[in-house]
N, C-alpha and C positions, 0 to 999 in steps of 0.2 A: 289285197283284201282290205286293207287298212292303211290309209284315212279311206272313210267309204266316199266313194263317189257316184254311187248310181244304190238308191232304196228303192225295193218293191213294197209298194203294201197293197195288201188282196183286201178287196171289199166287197161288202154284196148290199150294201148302203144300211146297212142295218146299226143302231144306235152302238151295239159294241162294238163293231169293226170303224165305225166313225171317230169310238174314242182314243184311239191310238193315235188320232192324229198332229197333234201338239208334240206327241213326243217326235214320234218320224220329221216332225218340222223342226226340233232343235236339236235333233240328231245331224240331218243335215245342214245344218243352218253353221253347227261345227265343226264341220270339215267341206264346206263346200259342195254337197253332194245332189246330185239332182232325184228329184223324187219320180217315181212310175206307178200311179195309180193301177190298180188290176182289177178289172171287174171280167167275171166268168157269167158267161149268159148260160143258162140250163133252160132251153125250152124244151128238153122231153119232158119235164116234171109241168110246164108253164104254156101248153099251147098257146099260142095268140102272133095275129102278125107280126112281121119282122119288124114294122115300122111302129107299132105297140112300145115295144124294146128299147129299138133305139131313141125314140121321144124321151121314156123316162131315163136310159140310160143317158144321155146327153145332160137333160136336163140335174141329175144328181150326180154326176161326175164336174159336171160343169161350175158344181157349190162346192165343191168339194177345193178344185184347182182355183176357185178364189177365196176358198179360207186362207190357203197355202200364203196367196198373192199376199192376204191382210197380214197372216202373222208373220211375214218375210220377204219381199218383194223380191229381194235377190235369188232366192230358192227357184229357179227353173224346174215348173210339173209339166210330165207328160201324162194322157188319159192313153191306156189299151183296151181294147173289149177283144172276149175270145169265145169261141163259143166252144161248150163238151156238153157227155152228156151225164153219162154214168162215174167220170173219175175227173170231177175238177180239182182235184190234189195235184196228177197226172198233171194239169194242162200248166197248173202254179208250178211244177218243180222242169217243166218245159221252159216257162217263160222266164225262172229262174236265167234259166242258161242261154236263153237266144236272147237276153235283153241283156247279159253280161253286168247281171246285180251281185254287189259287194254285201247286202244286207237285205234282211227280208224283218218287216216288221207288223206282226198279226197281235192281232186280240183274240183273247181269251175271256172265256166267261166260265165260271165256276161251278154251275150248277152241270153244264153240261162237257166242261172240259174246256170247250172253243166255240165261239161264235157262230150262228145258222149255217153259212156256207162250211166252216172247217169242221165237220164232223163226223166221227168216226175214224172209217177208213183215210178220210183226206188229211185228217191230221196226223195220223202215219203216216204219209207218203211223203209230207212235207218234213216230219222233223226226223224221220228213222234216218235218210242219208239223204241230207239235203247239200244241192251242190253250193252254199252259198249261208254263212251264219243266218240263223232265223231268233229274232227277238221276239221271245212269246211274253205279250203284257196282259194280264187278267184284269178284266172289266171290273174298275169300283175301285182298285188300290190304291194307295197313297201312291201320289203325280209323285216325281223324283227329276231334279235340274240336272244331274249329272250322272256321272257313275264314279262317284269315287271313295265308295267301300265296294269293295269288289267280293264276293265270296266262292272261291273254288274248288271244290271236292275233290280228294286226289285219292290214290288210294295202291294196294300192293301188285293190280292186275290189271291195269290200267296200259293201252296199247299205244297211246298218243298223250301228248302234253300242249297239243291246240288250242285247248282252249284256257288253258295256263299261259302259251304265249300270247294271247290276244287279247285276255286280260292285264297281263302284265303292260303290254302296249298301250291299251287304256288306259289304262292307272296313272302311269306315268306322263302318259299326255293332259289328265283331268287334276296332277299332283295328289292322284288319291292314295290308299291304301290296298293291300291282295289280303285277304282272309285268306289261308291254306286249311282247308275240314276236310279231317277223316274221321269217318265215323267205323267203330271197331268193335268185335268181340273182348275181353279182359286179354284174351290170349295172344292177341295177334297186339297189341299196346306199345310192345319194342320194334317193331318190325314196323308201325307207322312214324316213329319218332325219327327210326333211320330214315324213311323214308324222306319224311315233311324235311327232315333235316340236311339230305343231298337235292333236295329239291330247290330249297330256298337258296343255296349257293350259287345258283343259274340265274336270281332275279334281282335286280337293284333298287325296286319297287319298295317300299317299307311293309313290310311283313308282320302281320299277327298268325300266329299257330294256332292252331287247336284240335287235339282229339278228342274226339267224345264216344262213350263208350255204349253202345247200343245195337240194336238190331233192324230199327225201324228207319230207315235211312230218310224216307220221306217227312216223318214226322221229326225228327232229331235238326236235317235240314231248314226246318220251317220254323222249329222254335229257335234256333240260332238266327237265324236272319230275325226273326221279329225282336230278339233282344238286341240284338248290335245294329238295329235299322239299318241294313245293308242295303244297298242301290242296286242289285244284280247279282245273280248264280248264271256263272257260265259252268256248262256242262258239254262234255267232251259227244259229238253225236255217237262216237265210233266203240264208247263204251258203258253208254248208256240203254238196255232194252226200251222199246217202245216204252209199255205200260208203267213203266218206272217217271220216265220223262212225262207223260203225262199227268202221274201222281204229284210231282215236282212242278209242273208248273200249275197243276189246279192249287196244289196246297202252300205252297211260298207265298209269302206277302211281299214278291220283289219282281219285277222283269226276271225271267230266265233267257239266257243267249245258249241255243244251241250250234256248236259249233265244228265243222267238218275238219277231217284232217288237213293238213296242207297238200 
């Protein structure tokens, strides 16, 4: 999984899914990784010849793999077209797996959640059990060089620690820091501290703690990361409900990494 070596990023050439792309280049750019542009063609919504399509698609895939060229020259892009009709989520969490992607890195936009192409149902399909970390970055946010505050939500029913070890990986590899956040009722307060506290024993990462005590996990999340200007919330896919995840990456002012179990 890590160091990544093959990023997807899905596009539909649209100004927010274009803005992610500085980062996907110096994501790859540190560790070597080759990038896979994805553009999903929907012509039942777009009748028009085939040859209509691939004009423009060439022609905006084609700017896209020589921005790459400018900001990296070493960065090998590849361009995919695929075509669906009714479930281009379906077709991104296919090509996920037959392109054998280490990282999947989308835009997000705030008003509506995710970008023109990832909407709605596509963006559950892509982050509910995606076979492959997916980096959701919201369109407009403060750009970030690295990742090295890391913040990860832990908590007492939590069925995987994936996305605690992949953060910690990173961290380590960027010489950053792990935030461990649990956020809690008053009553459940000792039962997070044992918690945070057998947790941290497993990391060599340098570690900040914190509980905090609330009920609005989305908001509680969003105002810690905007006080501790954190670089990233990884969240664990397998114990996170959709609408949660989605609240979590509209309202963070950070990259969120969703992340699958091993």
């Amino acid at each position: 999984m890590y160091p990544w070596r093959r990023i997807l990023i899905p596009t539909d050439f649209s100004t927010a899914s274009e803005w992610v792309f500085d980062d996907a280049i110096r994501i790859a750019g540190s560790t070597g990784a080759e990038i896979v542009i994805l553009h999903i063609r929907n012509e039942t919504n777009f009748p028009a010849d085939s040859k209509v399509f691939e004009y423009a698609e060439e022609f905006e895939l084609s700017k896209l793999r020589d921005r790459v060229k400018r900001a990296n020259a070493s960065i090998p892009a590849r361009l995919v077209v695929k075509k669906s009709g009714e479930s281009p989520g379906d077709e991104i969490v296919r090509s996920i797996a037959e392109e054998s992607v280490d990282l999947v890195v989308m835009a997000t936009h705030a008003r509506h959640h995710v970008a023109h192409l990832l909407l709605g149902s596509t963006t559950r399909n892509v982050i509910t059990d995606p076979p492959a970390p997916v980096l959701a970055i919201r369109y407009g946010i403060h750009k970030r060089r690295a990742m090295r505050r890391i913040v990860v939500p832990v908590h007492t029913k939590q069925k995987t620690h994936a996305a605690l070890e992949l953060a910690a990986t990173i961290a380590a590899r960027e010489q950053g820091e792990l935030h461990l956040l649990t956020i809690c009722n008053a009553g459940e307060k000792s039962r997070a501290e044992t918690l945070q506290s057998s947790v941290s024993t497993t990391i060599t990462t340098p570690i900040k703690n914190a509980i905090l005590v609330g009920d609005d996990i989305e908001k509680e999340l969003a105002r810690y990361s905007e006080h501790n200007d954190v670089d990233a919330v990884f969240l664990n896919a397998a114990d996170s409900p959709s609408p949660l995840k989605i609240d979590i990456i509209r309202g963070v002012p950070a990259p969120v990494m969703i992340v699958p179990a091993s």
